[in-house]
C-alpha positions in Angstrom: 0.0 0.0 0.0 1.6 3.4 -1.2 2.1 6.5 1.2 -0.6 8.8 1.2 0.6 12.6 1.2 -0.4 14.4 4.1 -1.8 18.1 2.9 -3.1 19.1 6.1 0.5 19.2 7.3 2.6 21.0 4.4 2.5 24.1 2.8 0.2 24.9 0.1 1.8 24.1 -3.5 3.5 27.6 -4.7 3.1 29.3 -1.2 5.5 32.1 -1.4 7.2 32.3 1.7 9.8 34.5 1.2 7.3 37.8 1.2 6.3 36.7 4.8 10.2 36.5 5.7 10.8 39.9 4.6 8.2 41.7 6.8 9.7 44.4 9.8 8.2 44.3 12.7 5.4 47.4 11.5 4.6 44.5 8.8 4.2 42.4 11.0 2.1 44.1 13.7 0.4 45.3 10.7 -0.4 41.8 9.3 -1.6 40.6 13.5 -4.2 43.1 13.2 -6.7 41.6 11.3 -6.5 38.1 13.6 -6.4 40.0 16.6 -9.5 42.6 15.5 -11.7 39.1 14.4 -11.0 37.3 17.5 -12.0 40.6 19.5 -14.9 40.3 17.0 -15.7 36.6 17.9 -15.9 37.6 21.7 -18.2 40.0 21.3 -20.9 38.1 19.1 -20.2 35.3 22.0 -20.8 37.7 24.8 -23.4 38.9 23.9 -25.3 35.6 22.5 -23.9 33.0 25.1 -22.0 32.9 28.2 -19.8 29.8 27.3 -17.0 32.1 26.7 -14.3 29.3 27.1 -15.7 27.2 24.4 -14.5 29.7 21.9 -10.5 30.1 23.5 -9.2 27.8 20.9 -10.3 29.5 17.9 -7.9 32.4 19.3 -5.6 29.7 18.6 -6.6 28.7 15.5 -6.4 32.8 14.6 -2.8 33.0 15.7 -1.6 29.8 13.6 -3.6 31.8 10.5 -1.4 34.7 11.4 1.5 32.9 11.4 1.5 30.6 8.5 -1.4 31.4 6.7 -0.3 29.1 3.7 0.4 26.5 5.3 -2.2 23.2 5.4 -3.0 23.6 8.7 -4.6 26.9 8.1 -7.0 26.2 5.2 -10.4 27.3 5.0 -11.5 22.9 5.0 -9.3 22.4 8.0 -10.1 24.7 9.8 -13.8 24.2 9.1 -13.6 20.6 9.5 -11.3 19.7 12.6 -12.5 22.7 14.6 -16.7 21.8 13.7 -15.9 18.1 14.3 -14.2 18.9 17.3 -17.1 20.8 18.9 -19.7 17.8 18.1 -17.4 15.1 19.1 -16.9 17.0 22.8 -20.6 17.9 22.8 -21.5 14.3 22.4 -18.7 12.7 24.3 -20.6 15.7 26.8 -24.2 13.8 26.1 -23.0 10.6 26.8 -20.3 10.6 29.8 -21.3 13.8 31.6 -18.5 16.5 32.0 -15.7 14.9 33.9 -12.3 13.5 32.9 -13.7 10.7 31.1 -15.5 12.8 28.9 -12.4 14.5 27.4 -10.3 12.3 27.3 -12.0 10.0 24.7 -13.1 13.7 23.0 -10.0 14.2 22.9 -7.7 11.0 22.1 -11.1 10.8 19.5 -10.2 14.5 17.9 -7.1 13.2 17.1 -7.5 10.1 15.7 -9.9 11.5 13.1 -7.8 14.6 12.7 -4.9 12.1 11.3 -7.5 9.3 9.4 -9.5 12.4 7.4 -5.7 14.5 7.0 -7.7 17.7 9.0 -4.9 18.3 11.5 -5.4 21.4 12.8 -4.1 21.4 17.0 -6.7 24.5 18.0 -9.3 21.9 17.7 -8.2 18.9 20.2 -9.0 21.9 22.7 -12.6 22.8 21.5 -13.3 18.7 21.9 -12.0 19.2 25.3 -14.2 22.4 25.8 -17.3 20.8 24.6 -16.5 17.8 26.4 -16.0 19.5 30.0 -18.8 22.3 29.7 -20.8 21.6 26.2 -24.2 23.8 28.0 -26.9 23.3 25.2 -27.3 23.2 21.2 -27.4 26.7 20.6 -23.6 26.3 21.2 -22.3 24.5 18.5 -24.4 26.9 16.3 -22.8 29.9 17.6 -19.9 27.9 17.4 -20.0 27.5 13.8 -20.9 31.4 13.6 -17.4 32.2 15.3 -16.0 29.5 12.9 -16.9 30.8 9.6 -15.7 34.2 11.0 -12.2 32.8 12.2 -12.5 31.0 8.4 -13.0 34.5 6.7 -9.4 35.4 8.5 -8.1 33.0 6.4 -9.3 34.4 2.9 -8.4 38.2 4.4 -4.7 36.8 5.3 -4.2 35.6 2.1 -5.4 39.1 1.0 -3.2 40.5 3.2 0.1 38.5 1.8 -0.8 39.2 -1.4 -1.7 43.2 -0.8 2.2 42.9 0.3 3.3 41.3 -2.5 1.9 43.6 -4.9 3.4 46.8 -2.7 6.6 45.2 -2.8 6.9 44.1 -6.8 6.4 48.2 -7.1 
């Protein structure tokens, strides 16, 4: 049986890298902006629709890592999406079925892995939202607001890309 290639865990093909390696440190603070103002963003909309405020702490996370490498496998719009909603259900039923205690996250989390490496979604932000859910998964309307801080954090994604390639352009000039 051949070797399968992993994309979740390599750069995307003709990533340009070296534009990110060139950036001073006003570049830089410049190109945290936009992850830092959407997870300021994601807070609100959770404060004022839910109280479950730690349930959200790993797509912070997940914000960062799209800062920092935002061509890299681990930060694409499909893992993202997939490993972080998957997470959430698999800690909100692990939740359901074995209460919130130890027990509970531990087979959300040693779960979130496994099918982070079987479906090639490996994205590390989302072992701690199965944990979350797990431990405190409250009701529902959690994984939907959930998914509404989601696509947000996925958006960062599309407007880091942006970003890089605003740069790019500025640079080439």
């Amino acid at each position: 049986m051949g070797r399968r290639r992993r994309s979740s865990l390599k750069s995307i093909e003709g990533a340009n890298r070296t534009i990110r390696r060139r950036l001073d440190r006003k570049g830089e603070l410049m190109l945290a902006t936009v992850p830092t103002i959407t997870v300021l963003i994601v807070l609100a909309l959770v404060e004022v629709l839910s109280r479950q405020r730690l349930l959200f702490a790993s797509l912070a996370s997940s914000a960062f890592l799209i800062y920092l490498d935002p061509q890299h496998g681990t930060n694409q719009v499909r893992t993202l999406t997939l490993a972080q909603m998957l997470a959430a259900t698999i800690g909100f039923i692990t939740h359901l079925i074995f209460g919130d205690g130890y027990l509970s996250g531990g087979i959300s989390m040693v779960t979130m892995i496994v099918l982070m490496i079987v479906f090639d979604i490996m994205h590390p932000p989302a072992v701690s939202t199965s944990l979350s859910f797990a431990l405190k998964a409250g009701n529902e309307s959690n994984l939907v607001l959930f998914g509404l801080a989601l696509a947000i954090t996925a958006t960062l994604v599309l407007l880091e890309r942006f970003a890089l390639w605003l740069i790019a352009r500025y640079e080439s000039h």
